[in-house]
C-alpha positions in Angstrom: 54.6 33.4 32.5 56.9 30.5 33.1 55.7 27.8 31.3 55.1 23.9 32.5 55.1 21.1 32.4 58.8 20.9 32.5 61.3 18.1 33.0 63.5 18.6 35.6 67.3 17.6 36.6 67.3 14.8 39.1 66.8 17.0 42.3 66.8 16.5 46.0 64.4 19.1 48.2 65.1 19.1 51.9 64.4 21.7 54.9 67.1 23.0 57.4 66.2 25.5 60.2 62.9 26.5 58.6 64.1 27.3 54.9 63.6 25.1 52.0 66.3 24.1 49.4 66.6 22.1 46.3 69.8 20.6 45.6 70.4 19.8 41.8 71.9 16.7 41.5 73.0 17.5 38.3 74.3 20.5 38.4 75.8 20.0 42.0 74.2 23.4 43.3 71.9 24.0 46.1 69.3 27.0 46.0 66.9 28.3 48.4 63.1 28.4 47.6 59.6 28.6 49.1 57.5 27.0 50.2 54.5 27.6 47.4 58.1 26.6 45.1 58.6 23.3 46.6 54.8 22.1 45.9 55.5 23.8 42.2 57.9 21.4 41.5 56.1 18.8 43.1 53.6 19.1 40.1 56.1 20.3 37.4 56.8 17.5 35.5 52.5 16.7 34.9 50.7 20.0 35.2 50.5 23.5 32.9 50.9 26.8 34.5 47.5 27.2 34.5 46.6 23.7 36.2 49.5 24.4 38.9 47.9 28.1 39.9 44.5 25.9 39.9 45.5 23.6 42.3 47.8 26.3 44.5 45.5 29.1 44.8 43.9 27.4 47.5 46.1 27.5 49.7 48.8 30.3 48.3 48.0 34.1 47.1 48.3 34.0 43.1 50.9 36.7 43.0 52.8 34.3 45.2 52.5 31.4 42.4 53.4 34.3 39.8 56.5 35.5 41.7 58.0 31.6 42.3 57.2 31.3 38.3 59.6 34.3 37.9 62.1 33.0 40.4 61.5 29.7 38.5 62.2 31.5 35.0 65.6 32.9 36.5 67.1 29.5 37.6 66.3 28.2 34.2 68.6 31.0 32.6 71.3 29.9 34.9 70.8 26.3 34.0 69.6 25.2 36.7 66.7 22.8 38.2 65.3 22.0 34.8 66.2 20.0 31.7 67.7 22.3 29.3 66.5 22.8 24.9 63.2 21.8 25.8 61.8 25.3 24.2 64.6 24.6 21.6 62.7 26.9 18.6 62.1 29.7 21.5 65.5 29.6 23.0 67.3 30.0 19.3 64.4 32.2 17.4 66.4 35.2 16.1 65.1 37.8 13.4 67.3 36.5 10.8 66.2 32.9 8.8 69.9 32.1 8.3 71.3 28.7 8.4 72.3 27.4 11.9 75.3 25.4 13.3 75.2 24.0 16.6 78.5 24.3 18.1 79.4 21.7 20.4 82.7 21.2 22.4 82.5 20.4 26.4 84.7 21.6 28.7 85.4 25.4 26.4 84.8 28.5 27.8 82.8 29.7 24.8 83.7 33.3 25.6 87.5 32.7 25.3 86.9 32.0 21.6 86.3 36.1 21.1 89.0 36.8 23.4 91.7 35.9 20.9 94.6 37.3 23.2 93.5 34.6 25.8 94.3 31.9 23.8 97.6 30.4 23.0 97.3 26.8 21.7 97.4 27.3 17.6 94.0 24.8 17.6 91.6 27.7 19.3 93.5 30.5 17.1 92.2 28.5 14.6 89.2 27.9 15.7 88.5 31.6 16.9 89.6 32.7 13.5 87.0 30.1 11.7 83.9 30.9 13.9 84.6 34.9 13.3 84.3 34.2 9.6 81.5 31.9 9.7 79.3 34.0 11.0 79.2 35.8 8.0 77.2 33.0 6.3 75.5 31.1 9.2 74.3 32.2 13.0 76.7 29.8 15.0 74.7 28.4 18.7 77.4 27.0 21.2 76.5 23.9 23.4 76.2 25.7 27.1 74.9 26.5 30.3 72.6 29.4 29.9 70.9 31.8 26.6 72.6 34.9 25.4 73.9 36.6 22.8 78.1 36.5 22.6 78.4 38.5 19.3 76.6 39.2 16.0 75.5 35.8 14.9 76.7 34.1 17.6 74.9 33.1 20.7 75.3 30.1 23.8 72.3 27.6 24.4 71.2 26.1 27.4 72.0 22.3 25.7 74.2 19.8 27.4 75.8 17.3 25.1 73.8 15.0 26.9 71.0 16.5 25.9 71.9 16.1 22.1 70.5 12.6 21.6 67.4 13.6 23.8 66.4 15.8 21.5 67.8 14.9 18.3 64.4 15.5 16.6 64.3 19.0 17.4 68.0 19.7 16.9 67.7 18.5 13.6 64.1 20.7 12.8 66.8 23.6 13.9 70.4 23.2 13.2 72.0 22.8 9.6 74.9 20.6 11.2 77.0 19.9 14.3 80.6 21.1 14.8 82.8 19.6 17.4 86.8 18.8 17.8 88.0 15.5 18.2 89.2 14.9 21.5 90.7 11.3 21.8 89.8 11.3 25.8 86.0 12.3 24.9 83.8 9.3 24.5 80.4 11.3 24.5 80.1 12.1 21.1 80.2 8.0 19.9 76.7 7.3 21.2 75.1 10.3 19.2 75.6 8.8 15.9 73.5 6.4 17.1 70.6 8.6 16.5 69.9 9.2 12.7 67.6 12.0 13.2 70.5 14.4 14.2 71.6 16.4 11.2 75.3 15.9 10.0 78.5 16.1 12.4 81.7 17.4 11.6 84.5 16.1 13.3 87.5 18.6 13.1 90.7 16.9 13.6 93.9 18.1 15.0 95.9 15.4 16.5 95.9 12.6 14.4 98.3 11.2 16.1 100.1 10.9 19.0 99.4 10.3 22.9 100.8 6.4 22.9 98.4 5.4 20.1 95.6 7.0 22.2 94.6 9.0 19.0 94.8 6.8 16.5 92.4 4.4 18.5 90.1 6.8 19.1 89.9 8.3 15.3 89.4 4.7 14.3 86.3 4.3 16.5 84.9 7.7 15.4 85.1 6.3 12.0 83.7 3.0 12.7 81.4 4.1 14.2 79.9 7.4 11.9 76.9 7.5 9.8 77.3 7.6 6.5 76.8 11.3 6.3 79.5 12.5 8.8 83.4 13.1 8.3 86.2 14.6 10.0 87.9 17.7 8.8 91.7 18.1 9.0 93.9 21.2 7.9 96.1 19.3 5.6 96.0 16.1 3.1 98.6 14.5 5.5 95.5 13.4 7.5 94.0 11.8 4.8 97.2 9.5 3.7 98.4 8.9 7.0 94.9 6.9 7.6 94.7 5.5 4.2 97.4 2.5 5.6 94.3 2.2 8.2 90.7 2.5 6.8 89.4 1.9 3.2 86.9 5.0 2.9 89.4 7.8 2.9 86.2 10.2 1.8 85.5 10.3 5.4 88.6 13.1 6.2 88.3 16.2 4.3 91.2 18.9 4.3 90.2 22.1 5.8 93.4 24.4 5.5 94.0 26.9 8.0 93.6 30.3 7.1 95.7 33.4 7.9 95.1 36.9 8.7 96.9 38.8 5.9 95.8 42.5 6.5 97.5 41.7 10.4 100.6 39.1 9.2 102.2 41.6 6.7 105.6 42.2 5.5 107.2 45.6 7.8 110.7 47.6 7.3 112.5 44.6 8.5 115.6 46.8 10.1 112.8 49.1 11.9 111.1 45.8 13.2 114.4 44.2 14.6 115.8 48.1 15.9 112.1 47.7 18.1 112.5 44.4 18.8 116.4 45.3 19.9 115.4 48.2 22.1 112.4 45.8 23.7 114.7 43.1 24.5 117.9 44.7 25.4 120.2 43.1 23.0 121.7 45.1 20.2 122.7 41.7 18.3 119.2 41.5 16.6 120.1 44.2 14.4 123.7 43.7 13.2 123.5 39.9 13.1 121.8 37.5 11.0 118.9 36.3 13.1 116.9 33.0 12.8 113.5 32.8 14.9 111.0 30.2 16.6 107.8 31.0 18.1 106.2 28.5 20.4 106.0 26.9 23.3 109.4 26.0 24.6 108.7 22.4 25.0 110.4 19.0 23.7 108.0 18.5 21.6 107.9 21.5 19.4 111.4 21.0 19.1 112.9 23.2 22.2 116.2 20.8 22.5 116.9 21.0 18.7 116.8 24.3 18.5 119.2 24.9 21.2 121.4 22.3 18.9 121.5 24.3 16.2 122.4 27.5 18.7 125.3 25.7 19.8 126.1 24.6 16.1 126.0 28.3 14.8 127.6 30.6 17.0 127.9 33.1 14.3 124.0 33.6 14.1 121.3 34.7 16.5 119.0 32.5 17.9 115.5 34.0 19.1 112.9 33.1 21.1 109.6 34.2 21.3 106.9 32.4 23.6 105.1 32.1 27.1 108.2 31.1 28.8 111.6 28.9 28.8 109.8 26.4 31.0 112.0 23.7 32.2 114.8 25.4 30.1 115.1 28.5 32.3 117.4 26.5 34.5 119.7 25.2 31.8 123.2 27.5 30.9 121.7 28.1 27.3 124.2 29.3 24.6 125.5 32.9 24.5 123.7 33.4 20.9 120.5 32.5 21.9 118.2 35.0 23.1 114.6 35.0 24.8 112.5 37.6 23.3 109.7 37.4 25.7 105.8 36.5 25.4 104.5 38.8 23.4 100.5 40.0 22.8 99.3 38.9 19.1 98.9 42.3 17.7 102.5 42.7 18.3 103.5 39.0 16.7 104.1 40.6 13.0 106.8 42.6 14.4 108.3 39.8 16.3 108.1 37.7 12.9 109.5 40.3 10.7 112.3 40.8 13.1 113.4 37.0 11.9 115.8 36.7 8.9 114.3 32.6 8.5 111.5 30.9 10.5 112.5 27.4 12.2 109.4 25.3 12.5 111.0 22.4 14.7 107.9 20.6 15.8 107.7 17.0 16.2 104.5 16.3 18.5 101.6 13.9 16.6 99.8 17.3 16.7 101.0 19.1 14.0 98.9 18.8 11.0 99.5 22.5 9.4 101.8 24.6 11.5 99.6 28.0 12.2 102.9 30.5 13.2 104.9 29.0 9.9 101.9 29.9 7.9 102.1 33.4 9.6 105.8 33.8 9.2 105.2 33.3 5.7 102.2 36.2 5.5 105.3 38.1 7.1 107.1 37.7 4.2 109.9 35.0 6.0 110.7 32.7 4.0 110.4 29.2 6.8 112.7 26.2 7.3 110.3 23.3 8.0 111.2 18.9 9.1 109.8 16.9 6.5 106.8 15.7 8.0 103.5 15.3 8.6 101.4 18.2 7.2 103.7 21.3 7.2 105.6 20.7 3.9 102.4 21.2 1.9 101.4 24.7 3.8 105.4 25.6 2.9 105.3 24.5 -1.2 108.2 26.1 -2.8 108.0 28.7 -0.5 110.7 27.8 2.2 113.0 24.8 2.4 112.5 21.7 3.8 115.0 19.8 5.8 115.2 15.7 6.5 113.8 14.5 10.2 113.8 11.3 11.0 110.1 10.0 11.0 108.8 7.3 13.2 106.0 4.8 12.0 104.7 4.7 15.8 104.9 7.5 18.4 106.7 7.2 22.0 105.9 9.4 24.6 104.0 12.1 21.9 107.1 12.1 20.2 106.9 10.9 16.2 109.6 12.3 14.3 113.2 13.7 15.0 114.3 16.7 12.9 117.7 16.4 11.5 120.0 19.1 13.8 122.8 18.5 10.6 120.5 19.3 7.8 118.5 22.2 9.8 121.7 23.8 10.1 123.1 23.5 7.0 119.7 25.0 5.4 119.7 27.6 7.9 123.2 28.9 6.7 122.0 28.3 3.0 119.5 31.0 3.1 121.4 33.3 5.1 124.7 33.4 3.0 122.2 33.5 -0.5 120.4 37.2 -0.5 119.1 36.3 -3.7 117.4 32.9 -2.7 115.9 34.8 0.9 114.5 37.3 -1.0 112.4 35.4 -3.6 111.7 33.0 -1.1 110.3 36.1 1.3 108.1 36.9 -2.1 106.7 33.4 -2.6 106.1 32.7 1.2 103.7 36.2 0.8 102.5 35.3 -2.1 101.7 31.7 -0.9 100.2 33.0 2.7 98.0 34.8 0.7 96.1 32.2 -0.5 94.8 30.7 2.9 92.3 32.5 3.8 90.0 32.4 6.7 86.8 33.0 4.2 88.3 29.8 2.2 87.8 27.9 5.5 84.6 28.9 6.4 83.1 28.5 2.8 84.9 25.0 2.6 83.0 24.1 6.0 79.4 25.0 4.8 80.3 23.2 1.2 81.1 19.9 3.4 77.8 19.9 5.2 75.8 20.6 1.9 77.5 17.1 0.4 76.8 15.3 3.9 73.1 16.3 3.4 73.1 15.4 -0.2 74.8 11.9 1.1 71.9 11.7 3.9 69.7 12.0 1.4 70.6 8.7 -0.6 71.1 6.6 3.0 69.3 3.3 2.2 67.9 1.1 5.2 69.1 -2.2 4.5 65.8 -4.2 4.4 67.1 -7.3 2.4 66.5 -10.7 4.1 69.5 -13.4 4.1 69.3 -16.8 6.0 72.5 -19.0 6.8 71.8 -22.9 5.9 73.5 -25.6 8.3 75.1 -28.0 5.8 76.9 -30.5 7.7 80.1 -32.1 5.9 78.3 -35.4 5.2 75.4 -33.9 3.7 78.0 -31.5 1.5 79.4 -34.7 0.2 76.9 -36.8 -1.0 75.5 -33.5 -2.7 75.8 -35.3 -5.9 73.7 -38.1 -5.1 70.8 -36.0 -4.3 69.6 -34.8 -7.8 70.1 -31.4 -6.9 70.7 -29.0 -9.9 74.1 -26.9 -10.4 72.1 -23.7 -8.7 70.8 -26.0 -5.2 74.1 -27.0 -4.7 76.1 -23.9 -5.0 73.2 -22.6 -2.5 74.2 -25.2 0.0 78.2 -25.1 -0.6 78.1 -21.7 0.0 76.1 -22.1 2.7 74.4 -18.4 2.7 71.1 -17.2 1.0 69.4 -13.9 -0.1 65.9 -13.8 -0.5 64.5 -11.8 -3.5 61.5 -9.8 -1.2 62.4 -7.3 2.0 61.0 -7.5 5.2 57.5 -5.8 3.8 57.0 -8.6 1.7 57.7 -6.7 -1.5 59.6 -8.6 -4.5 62.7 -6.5 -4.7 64.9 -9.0 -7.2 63.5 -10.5 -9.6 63.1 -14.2 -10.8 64.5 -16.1 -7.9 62.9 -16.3 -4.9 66.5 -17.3 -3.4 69.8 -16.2 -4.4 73.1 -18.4 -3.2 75.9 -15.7 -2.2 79.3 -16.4 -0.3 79.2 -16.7 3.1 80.9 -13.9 4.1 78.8 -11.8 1.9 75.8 -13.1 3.6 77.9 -12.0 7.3 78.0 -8.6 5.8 74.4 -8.3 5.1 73.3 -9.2 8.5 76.0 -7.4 10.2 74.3 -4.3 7.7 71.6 -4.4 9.5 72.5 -3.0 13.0 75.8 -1.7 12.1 77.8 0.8 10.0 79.5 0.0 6.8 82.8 0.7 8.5 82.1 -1.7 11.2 81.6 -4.1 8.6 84.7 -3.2 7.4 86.3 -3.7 10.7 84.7 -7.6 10.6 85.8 -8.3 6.9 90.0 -6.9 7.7 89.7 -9.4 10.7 88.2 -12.9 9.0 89.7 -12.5 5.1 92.9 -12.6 4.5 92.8 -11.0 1.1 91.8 -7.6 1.4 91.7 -6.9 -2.4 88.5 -9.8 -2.1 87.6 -8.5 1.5 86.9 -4.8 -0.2 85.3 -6.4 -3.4 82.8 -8.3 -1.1 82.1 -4.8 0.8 81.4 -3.0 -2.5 78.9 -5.9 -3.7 76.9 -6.2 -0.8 76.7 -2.5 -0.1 75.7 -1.8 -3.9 73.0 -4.5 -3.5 71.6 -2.5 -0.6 71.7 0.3 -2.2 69.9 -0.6 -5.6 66.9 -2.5 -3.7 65.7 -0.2 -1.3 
């Protein structure tokens, strides 16, 4: 039986031509229901089943009552009419007693994320690849509209991401963590750290940068505003040092490298794969010239124009393209020795990559924090040329080469670096004139690949939300009283005069006190029943009170100029915190 009381969306119920409906206001759907289902949910928020057949059977048959319950219980399962998690140990029981992780990332179609071959952007390969091998180790629970199994281990909730702080007591009774993806136009997460009953979030991180500052800004209010047991994940180290020039607690990004499917991304007879590739495409030059390859989108961003530079530099090679489409380049003359290899599915990709004498990463969007396709080039066994920047160099090693670009300290228009057309080419014909240097570059870009593995990732991510818990575990309210004393400049200078000892002045020149009990009254310092501190370190114990350490940080860059002090004073006052609660 249905069970109420039950809290429902904000609904509207109205009659047209005899036949009731409710319109979800929520949910911007209207339904048609009964008549015995309108008074229901006229007394669904306050009664029980049992109270609600009471008061119905008067005037309705009970297998009436029953059958609205059962039409009831099928509009919650499409989300529908009621507020959704508020069975949340029902709607997630499963046989197993394995860890949990709630999932949570609006706007996805969750189903698309075990549909690898609908999904083209490298982020949700990624992210496909990383929820397939977490589910060996935990069940994984998406944020969405209805209950149901998607997979072994793997299962959509009817929660809302409004619904998270709502019932952040019994997500956090269920739910070893919370997984989401930085988005820098999504605000809706910032309100949930507000709530320190929810259990850890992880904040994966893709796009550092980018988007006319856009990113950055936002990154720096997720930090700000974070509890002290959340972070961000990013696939490379890059992330890390390219926010060190902005934060001070560089512990709060962790690298998370990318992993790569090696049984899938494997060396093949390289004249077999470019004789297929040939016969696909229609162009007999991929197997009797040297060939250099790209795989992306054909956009400016990911280094479309540049590549067609280096085409026009080396007319002697064979430039291939493999992607979606030309886009806005379909309508250019392109050069005679470049060549569009089509969009092909990803179980075909390996042959496409083997087909490639080098790899040309030319990316130079804000986005690109690992490089996914250079990282499977390299499982192919093809050795990658690669700009120097951002995070790709590190995912390359001694693996590939690595040519100059032109890196920008802000972005315009996405853009953030310029790869160097001179130095791409000149690498380019490097590798293809040296056999020797190809070939034990082919063998350490395997041998490299093969150390990023998607089981690395997933262990990595469970290991990050056992050291948030262990740092939720030492979170210390701050519960240290402070006062601010009004000296006025007279009063400072005739401090002398007055008697007062060396301690009572200090107290009033510095114009900031700490007392030595908390607000239960119990002596937490000893000795002194007042302690003088400098004013700003008195600021930063108020501002402790209601606010993160990283706001206070935030407050500190903004009013002292010396941030060697400004960090010092952070340190002191947070330590005191911490060794008196």
């Amino acid at each position: 039986m249905f069970n109420f009381p039950r809290t429902l969306h904000p609904i509207y119920l109205f009659e047209e031509d005899a036949v009731f409906y409710a319109a979800d206001l929520e949910k911007a759907s209207v339904v048609e229901i009964s008549a015995v289902m309108v008074d229901i949910l006229k007394l669904a928020e306050k009664q029980t089943s049992k109270e609600i057949v009471r008061v119905l059977k008067a005037s309705y048959a009970e297998d009436e009552i029953y059958e609205a319950f059962e039409r009831f219980a099928e509009f919650e399962q499409e989300g529908l009419l009621f507020n959704r998690g508020e069975d949340l140990k029902q709607i997630v029981s499963v046989e197993t007693d394995r860890r949990k992780l709630l999932v949570a990332i609006p706007g996805i179609n969750v189903d698309s994320y075990f549909d690898i071959e609908t999904l083209y952007a490298g982020t949700n390969m990624a992210l496909s690849y990383m929820f397939e091998h977490l589910t060996k180790y935990v069940d994984l629970h998406f944020v969405g509209k209805r209950n149901r199994r998607l997979a072994d281990n793997v299962y959509e909730v009817d929660i809302s991401v409004a619904d998270l702080g709502r019932l952040s007591r019994k997500i956090n009774e269920t739910y070893f963590g919370i997984l989401t993806l930085h988005l820098d136009e999504e605000t809706w997460l910032l309100p949930l750290y507000e709530h320190t009953e929810l259990p850890p979030i992880l904040v994966q991180c893709h796009a550092p940068r980018g988007h006319g500052g856009a990113a950055i800004n936002s990154i720096l209010r997720h930090y700000a505003a974070m509890r002290d047991f959340d972070a961000f994940t990013a696939p490379s180290d890059y992330v890390r040092d390219f926010y060190s020039d902005y934060v001070w607690d560089t512990s709060f990004f962790n690298t998370l490298p990318n992993g790569v499917d090696s049984v899938l991304f494997r060396p093949m007879d390289k004249q077999k794969a470019k004789q297929e590739l040939a016969e696909h495409v229609g162009d007999g030059r991929i197997v009797t010239t040297p060939t250099v390859g790209y795989l992306s989108r054909v956009d400016s961003e990911k280094g479309a124009s540049v590549y067609l530079k280096l085409a026009e530099l080396n007319p002697h090679l064979l430039f291939l393209i493999a992607g979606p489409s030309l886009g806005r380049y379909t309508l250019r003359e392109l050069p005679d020795n470049l060549v569009y290899a089509g969009f092909h599915p990803r179980e075909r990709l390996p042959l496409v990559y083997n087909a490639f004498d080098v790899y040309c990463f030319l990316s130079m969007s804000g986005e690109e924090t690992f490089g996914l396709t250079v990282l499977e080039a390299m499982a192919c066994g093809v050795p990658p040329i690669v700009p120097n920047f951002d995070g790709v160099p590190s995912v390359v090693g001694d693996a590939g080469l690595i040519a100059e670009a032109n890196n920008f300290e802000q972005d315009i228009a996405t853009i953030v670096s310029y790869p160097s057309p001179i130095d791409f080419s000149e690498k380019i014909n490097l590798l293809l004139n040296d056999d020797g240097m190809r070939q034990e570059l082919s063998r350490r870009a395997r041998e490299r690949a093969l150390s990023f593995t998607w089981d690395k990732t997933a262990r990595r991510i469970l290991r990050c939300f056992e050291r948030l818990h262990e740092k939720r575990q030492l979170v210390s309210p701050n519960r240290l009283l402070n006062m601010f004393v009004p000296t006025s400049p007279e009063t400072s200078r005739n401090l002398k005069g007055e008697g007062l000892t060396h301690r009572d002045r200090d107290r009033f020149k510095y114009q900031s006190i700490v007392l030595g009990m908390n607000q239960h009254y119990e002596r937490c310092l000893i000795r002194e029943a007042a302690y003088s501190v400098h004013v700003e370190e008195g600021l930063v114990l108020s501002l402790l009170k209601n606010h993160t350490v990283r706001e206070a940080e935030a407050l500190l860059t903004a009013v002292v100029a010396d941030e060697t002090h400004a960090k010092a004073t952070l340190k002191r006052v947070h330590g005191l915190i911490q060794a008196t609660a």
